[in-house]
VMD Tcl script that draws the C-alpha trace (Angstrom):
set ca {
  {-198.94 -247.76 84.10}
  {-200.63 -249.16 80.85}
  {-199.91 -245.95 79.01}
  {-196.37 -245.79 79.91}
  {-196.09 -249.32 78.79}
  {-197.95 -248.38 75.45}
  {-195.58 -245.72 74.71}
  {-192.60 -247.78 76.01}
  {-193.65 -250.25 72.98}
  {-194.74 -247.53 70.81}
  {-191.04 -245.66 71.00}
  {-189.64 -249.36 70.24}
  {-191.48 -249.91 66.88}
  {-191.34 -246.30 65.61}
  {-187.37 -246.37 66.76}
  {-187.61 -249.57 64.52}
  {-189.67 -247.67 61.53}
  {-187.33 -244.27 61.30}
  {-184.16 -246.84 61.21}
  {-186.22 -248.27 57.70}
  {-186.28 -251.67 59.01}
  {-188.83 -254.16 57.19}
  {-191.18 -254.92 60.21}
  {-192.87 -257.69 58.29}
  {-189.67 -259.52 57.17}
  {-186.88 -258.61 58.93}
  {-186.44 -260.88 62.22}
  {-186.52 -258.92 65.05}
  {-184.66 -260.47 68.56}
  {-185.95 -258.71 71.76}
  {-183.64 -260.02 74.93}
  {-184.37 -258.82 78.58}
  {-186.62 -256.95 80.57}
  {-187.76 -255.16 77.51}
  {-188.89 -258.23 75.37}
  {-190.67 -259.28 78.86}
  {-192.90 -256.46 78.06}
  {-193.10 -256.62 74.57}
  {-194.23 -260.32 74.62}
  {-196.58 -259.50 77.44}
  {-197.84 -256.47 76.44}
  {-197.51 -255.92 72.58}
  {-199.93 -257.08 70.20}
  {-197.47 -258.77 68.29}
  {-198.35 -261.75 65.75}
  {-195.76 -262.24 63.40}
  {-193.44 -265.41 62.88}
  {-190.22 -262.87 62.28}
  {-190.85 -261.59 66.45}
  {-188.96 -263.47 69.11}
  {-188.84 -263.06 72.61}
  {-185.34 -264.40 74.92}
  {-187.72 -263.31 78.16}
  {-184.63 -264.32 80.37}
  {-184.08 -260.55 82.32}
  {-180.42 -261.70 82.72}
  {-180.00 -262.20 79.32}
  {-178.06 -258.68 78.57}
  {-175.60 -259.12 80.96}
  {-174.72 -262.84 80.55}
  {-174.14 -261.64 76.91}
  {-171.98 -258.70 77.79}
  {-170.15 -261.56 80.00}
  {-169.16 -263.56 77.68}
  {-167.80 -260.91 75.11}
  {-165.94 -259.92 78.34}
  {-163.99 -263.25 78.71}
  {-163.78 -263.31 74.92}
  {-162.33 -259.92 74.71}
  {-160.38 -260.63 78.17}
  {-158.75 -264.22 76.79}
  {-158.03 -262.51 73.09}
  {-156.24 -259.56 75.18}
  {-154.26 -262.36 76.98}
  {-153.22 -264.10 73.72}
  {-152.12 -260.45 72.31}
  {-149.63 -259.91 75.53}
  {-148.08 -263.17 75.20}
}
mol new
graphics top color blue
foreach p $ca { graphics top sphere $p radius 0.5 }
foreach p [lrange $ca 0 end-1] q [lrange $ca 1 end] { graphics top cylinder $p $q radius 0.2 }
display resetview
């Protein structure tokens, strides 16, 4: 399981490095399951890493740009 997580973090950073994003200075948000396993398992030390370790956190988002989208749709019919 270790290696699977190592390459689960590995994929993240390099996905992070082709996209030419600063990983020293640009501040990086990790939300979900996902940044449960990069806080726990990545040997991360830098201020511009943080971690929203709530695993409900991606849908509670997608929630509320539902009722935003939903309540700007109702506005459009009226």
């Amino acid at each position: 399981m270790n290696q699977e997580i190592s390459s689960f973090i590995s994929m993240v950073i390099n996905s992070l490095r082709e996209e030419k994003y600063s990983l020293k200075t640009t501040p990086f948000v990790f939300v979900g399951g996902g940044a449960v396993v990069m806080k726990n398992f990545g040997s991360f030390n830098q201020n511009n890493f943080s971690f929203n370790t709530d695993i409900c956190a991606n849908a509670k988002g997608f929630e509320t740009l539902a009722k935003i989208t939903m309540s700007k749709e109702q506005i459009n019919v009226q």
